[in-house]
C-alpha positions as CSV (number, residue, x, y, z in Angstrom):
1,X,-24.1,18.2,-42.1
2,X,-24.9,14.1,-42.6
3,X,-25.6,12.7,-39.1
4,X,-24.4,9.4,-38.6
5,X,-25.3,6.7,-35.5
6,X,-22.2,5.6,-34.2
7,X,-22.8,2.0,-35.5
8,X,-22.7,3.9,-39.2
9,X,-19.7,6.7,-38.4
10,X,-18.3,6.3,-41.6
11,X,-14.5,5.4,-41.7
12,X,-12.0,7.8,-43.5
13,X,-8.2,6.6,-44.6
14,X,-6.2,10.1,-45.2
15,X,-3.0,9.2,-47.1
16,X,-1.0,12.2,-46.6
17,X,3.2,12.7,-45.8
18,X,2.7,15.8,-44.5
19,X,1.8,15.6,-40.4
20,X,0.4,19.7,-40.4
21,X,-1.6,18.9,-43.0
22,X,-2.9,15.5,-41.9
23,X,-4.1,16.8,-38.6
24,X,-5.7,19.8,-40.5
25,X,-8.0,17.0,-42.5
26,X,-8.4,14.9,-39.2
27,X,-9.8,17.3,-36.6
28,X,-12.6,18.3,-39.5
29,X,-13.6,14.6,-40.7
30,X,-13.0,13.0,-36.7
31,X,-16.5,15.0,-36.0
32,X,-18.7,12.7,-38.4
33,X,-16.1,9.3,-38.3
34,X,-13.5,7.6,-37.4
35,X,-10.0,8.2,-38.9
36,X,-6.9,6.0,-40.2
37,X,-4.1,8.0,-40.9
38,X,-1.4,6.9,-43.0
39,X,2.4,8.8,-44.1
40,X,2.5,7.0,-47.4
41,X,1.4,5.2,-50.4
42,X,2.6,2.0,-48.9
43,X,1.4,2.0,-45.7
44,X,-2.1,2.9,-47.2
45,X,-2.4,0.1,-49.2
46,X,-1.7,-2.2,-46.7
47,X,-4.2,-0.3,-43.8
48,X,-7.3,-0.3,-46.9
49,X,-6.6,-4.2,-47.2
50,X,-6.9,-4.7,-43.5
51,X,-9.8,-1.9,-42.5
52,X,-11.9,-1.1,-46.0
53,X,-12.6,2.2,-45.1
54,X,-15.5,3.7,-46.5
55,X,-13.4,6.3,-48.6
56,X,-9.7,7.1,-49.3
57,X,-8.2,10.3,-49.1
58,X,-5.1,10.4,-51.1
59,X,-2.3,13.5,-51.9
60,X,-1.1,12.7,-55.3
61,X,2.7,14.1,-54.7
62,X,3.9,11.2,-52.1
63,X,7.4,9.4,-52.0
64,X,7.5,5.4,-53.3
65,X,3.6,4.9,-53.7
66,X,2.1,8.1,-55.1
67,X,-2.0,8.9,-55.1
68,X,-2.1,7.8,-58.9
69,X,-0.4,4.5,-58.5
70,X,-2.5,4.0,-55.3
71,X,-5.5,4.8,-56.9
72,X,-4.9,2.2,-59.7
73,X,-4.2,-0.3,-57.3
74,X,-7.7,-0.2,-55.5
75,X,-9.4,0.0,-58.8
76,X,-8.1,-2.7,-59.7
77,X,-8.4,-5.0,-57.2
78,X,-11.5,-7.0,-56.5
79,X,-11.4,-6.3,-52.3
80,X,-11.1,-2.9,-53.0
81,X,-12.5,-1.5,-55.9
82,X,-16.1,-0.3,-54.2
83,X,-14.0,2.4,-52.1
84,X,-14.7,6.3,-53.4
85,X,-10.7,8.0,-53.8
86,X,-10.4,11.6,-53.8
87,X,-7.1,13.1,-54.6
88,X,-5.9,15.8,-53.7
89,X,-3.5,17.8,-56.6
90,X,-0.6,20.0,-56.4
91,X,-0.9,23.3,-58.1
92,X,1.6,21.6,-60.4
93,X,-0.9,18.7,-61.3
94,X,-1.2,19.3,-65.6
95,X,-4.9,18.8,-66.8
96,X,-3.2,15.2,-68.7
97,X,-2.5,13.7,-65.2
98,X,-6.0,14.8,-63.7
99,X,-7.6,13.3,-67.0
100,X,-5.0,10.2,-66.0
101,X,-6.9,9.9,-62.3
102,X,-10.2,10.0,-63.3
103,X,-9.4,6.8,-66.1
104,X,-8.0,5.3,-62.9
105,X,-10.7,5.4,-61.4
106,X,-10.9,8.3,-59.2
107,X,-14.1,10.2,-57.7
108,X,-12.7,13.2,-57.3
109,X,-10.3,15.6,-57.1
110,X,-9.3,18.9,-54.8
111,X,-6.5,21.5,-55.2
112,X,-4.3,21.7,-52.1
113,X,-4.5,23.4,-50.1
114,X,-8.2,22.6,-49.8
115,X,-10.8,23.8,-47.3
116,X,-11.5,20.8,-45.0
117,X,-15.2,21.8,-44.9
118,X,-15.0,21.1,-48.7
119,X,-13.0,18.2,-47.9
120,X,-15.9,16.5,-45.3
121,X,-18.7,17.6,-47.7
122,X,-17.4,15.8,-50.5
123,X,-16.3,12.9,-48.8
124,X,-20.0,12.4,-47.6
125,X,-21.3,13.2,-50.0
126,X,-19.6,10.2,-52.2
127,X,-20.3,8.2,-49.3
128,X,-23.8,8.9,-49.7
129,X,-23.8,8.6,-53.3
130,X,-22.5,5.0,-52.7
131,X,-25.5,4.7,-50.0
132,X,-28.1,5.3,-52.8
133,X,-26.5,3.0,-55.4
134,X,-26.4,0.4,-52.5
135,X,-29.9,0.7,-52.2
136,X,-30.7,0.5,-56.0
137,X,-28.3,-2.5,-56.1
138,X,-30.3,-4.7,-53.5
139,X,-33.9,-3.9,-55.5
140,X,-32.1,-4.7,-59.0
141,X,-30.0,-7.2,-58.6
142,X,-31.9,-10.9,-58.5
143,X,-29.1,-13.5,-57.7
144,X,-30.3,-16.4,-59.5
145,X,-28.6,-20.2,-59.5
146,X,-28.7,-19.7,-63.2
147,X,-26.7,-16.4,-63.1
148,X,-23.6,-18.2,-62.4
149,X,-23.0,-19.5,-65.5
150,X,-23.7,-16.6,-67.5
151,X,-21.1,-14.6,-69.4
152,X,-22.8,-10.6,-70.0
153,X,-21.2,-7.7,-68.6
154,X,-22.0,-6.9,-64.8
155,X,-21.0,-4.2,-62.8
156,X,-17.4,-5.1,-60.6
157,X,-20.3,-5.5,-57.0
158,X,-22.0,-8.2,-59.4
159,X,-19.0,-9.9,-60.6
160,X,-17.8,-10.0,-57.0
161,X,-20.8,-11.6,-55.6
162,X,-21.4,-14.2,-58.5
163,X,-17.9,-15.4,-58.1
164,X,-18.9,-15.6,-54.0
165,X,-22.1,-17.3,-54.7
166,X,-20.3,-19.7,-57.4
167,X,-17.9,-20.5,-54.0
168,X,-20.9,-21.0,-51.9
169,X,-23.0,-23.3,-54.3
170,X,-20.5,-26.1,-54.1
171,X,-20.7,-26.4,-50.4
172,X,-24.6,-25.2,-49.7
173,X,-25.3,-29.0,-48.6
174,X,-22.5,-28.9,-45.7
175,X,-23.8,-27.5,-42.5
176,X,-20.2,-26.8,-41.5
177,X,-19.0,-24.5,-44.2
178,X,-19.2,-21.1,-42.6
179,X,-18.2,-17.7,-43.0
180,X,-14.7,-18.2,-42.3
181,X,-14.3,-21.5,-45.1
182,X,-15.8,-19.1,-47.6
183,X,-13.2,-16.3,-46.9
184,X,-10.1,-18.6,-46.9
185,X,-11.8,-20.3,-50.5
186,X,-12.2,-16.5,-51.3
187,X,-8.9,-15.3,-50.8
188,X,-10.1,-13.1,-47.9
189,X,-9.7,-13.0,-44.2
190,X,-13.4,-13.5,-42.5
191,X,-13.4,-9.6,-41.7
192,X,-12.4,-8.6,-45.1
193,X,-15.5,-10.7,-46.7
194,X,-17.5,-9.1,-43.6
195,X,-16.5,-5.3,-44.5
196,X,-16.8,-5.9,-48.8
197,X,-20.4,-7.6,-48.0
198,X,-21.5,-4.6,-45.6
199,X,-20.2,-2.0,-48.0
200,X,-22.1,-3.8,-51.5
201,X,-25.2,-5.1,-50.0
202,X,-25.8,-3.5,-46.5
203,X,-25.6,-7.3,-44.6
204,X,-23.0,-9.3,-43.0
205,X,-21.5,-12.0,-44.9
206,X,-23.5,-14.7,-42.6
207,X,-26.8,-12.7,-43.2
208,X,-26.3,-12.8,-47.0
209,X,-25.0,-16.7,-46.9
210,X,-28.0,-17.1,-44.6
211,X,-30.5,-16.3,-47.2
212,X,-29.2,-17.6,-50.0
213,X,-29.7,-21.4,-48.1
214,X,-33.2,-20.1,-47.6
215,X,-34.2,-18.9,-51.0
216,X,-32.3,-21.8,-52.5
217,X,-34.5,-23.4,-49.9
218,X,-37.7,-22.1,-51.1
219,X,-37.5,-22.6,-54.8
220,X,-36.8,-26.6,-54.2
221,X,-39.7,-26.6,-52.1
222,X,-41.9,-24.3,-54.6
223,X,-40.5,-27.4,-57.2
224,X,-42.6,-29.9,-56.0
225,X,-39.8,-32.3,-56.7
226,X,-38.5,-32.5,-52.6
227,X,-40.1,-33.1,-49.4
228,X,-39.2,-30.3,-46.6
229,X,-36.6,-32.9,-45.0
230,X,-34.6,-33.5,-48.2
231,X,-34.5,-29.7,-48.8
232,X,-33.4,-29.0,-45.6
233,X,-30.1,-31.2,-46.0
234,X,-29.4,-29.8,-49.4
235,X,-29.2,-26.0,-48.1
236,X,-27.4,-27.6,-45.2
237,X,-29.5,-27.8,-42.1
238,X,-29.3,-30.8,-40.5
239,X,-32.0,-29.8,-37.5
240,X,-35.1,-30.1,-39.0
241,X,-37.0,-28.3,-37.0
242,X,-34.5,-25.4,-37.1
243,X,-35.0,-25.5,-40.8
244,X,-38.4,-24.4,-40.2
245,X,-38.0,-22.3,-37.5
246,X,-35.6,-19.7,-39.2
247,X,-37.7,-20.5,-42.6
248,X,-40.9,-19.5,-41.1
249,X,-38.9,-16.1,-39.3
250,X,-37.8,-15.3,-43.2
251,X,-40.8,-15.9,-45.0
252,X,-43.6,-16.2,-42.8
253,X,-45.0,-19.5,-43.5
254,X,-43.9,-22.6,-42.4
255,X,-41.1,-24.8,-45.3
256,X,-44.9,-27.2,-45.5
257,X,-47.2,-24.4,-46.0
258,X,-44.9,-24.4,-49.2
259,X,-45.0,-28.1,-50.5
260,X,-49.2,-28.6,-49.3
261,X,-50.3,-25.3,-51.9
């Protein structure tokens, strides 16, 4: 079985409207996570807004909201659309509406009544899946000032963080625009941008922010066109000394080991 520390305990939302079955899923999954348990569609959607759990567990058959509908909704929405969903089918479930999951986006599927041991070993395992293209994602992906203006087809992560990055470009120079600007420019409370940053590129949303100002920092310097105080006030730090303090902790050299080469 994955071991996890408790600082990565993964963090499991069971949609369900039956309470037996619900407790059946949460005394299996509580031993490697935490749990948010929800009656409905509805209440769902609004929990996954507030917490981004690391995976959804949906029934299909649930009153208002079903799993299809809920499904789609995550999918397609920019906060949410990183979260693995498995669904979890009535005996009744045709092949056309299983076919109509999986275009919706869907990881997976289980027939109820379903073993919870298969139930936890497919959840982690889609969490780990989404671990491994995490990983692959931070090697690949090379956020460039140029990249912003581009127009070719990028996975929904690169989208997201372009458009974030975009946000950030126009304030880089103000040592006052923090985490919590960025959110409310985003559309996002701070701990939703906190939760979508951890789950797409492993940091916090001030780590990432943080070294963008320094890269941005480093290619001025590497242009030979600024002096180590004017780059410092364009990626926003005021304190010069500061600058090259947290610089020189980043890249090991000092912002004028840079501009004397």
């Amino acid at each position: 079985m994955t071991q996890f520390s408790d600082h990565d305990a993964p963090i499991f939302l069971i949609a369900e409207d039956h309470q037996e079955t619900r407790n059946l899923y949460r005394s299996t999954l509580k031993k490697v996570g935490s749990i948010i348990e929800c009656k409905s569609g509805k209440e769902a959607l609004q929990k996954i807004a507030e917490e981004l759990p690391d995976i959804v567990i949906s029934d299909v058959d649930m009153p208002g909201l079903d799993g299809f509908e809920l499904c789609r909704t995550l999918k397609s929405n920019e906060l949410t659309n990183h979260i693995p969903v498995i669904l979890l089918t009535g005996s009744k479930t045709t092949v056309s509406q299983r076919i109509e999951g999986i275009e919706l986006g869907a990881d997976d599927y289980l027939l109820k009544p379903c073993d919870p041991l298969e139930l936890r070993a497919r959840a982690l395992n889609l969490i780990e899946q989404r671990k491994r293209l995490l990983e692959k994602f931070s090697q690949v992906v090379r956020l460039s000032w140029e990249q912003t203006s581009e127009q070719h087809a990028r996975s929904a992560d690169e989208q997201f963080l372009q458009r974030i990055l975009a946000l950030f470009i126009k304030h880089m120079h103000d040592e006052t625009f923090q985490v919590e600007d960025l959110a409310e420019k985003a559309g996002y409370s701070r701990s939703q941008l906190h939760r979508k940053f951890k789950a797409i590129t492993g940091k916090s949303a001030s780590q990432f922010l943080q070294e963008l100002r320094l890269n941005r920092a480093k290619d001025l310097l590497k242009s030979g066109r600024f002096n180590v105080s004017e780059v410092s006030f364009q990626v926003g730090y005021s304190n010069l000394s500061y600058f090259s303090k947290v610089f020189k902790e980043t890249f090991g050299m000092l912002p004028s080991d840079i501009t004397t080469k």
